[in-house]
C-alpha positions in Angstrom: -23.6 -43.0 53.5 -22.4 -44.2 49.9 -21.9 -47.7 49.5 -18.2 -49.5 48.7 -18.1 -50.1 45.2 -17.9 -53.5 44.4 -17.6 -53.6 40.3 -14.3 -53.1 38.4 -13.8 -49.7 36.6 -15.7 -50.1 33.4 -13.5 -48.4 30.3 -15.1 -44.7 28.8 -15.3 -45.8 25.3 -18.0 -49.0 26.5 -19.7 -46.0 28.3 -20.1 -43.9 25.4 -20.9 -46.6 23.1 -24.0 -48.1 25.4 -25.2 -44.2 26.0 -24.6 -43.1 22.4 -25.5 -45.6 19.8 -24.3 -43.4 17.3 -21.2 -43.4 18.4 -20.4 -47.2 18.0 -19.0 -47.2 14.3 -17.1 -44.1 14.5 -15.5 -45.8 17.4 -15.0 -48.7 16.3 -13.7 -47.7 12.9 -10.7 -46.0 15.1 -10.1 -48.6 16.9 -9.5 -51.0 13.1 -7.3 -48.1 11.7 -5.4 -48.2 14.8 -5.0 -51.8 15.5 -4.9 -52.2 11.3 -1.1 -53.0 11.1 -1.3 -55.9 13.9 -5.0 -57.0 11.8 -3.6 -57.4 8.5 0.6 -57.5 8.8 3.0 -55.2 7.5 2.9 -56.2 4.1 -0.7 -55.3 3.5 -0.6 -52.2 5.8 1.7 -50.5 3.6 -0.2 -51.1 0.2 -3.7 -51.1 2.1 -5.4 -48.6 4.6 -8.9 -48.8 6.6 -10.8 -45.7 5.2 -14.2 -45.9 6.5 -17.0 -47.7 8.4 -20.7 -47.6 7.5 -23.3 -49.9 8.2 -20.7 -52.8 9.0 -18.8 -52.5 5.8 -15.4 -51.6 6.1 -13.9 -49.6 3.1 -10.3 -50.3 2.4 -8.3 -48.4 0.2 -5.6 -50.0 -1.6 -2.7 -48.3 -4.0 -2.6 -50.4 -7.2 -4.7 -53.0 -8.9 -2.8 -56.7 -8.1 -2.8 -55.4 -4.5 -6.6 -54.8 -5.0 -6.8 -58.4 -6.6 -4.8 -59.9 -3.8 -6.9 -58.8 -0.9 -10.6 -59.2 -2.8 -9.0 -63.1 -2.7 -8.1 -63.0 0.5 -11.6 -60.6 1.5 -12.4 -64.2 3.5 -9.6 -64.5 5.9 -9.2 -60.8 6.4 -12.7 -60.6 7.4 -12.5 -63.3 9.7 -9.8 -61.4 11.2 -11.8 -58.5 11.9 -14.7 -60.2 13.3 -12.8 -62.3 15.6 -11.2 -58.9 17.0 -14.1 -57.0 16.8 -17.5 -59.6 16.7 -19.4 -61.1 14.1 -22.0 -57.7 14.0 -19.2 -55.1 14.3 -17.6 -55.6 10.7 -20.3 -57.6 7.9 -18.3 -57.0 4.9 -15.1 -55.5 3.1 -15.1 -53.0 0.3 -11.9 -52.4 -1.6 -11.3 -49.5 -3.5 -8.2 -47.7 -5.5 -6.7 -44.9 -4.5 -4.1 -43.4 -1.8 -4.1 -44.8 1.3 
């Protein structure tokens, strides 16, 4: 006879990420450019897009060089942001580049 289950459903993604280690940044960068908008405000979303996640850094391209500026100033509070989100280890550091976002 099985026994009743007594734990509460635990989501796929925290399955995949304990089973597949390499799965935890390209999950996690999804989940920033999703959430990215609520993260960072309109203002910034539309000048500044998540682009990728490596080794904790998270690349951010932005469309113009006093929007560049701007967010290298504010590279503190964004990050904070992120980490209290996401956890100190799952975003270290913030990268901004120029280009399309």
């Amino acid at each position: 006879m099985a026994r009743p289950r007594t734990s509460t459903p635990t989501p796929v993604g925290a399955l995949l990420t304990a089973a597949l280690p390499s799965l935890a940044e390209p999950l996690l960068a999804l989940a920033v450019k999703r959430d990215w908008p609520s993260l960072v405000g309109p203002q910034i979303s539309r000048r500044a897009q998540p682009s990728d996640l490596r080794g904790g850094t998270l690349t951010v391209v932005v469309d113009n060089s006093p929007w560049l500026q701007e967010l290298t100033l504010r590279e503190g509070e964004l990050l904070s942001r992120l980490q209290a989100r996401y956890g100190a280890d799952a975003v270290k550091g913030l990268h901004f580049t120029l280009g399309t976002p």
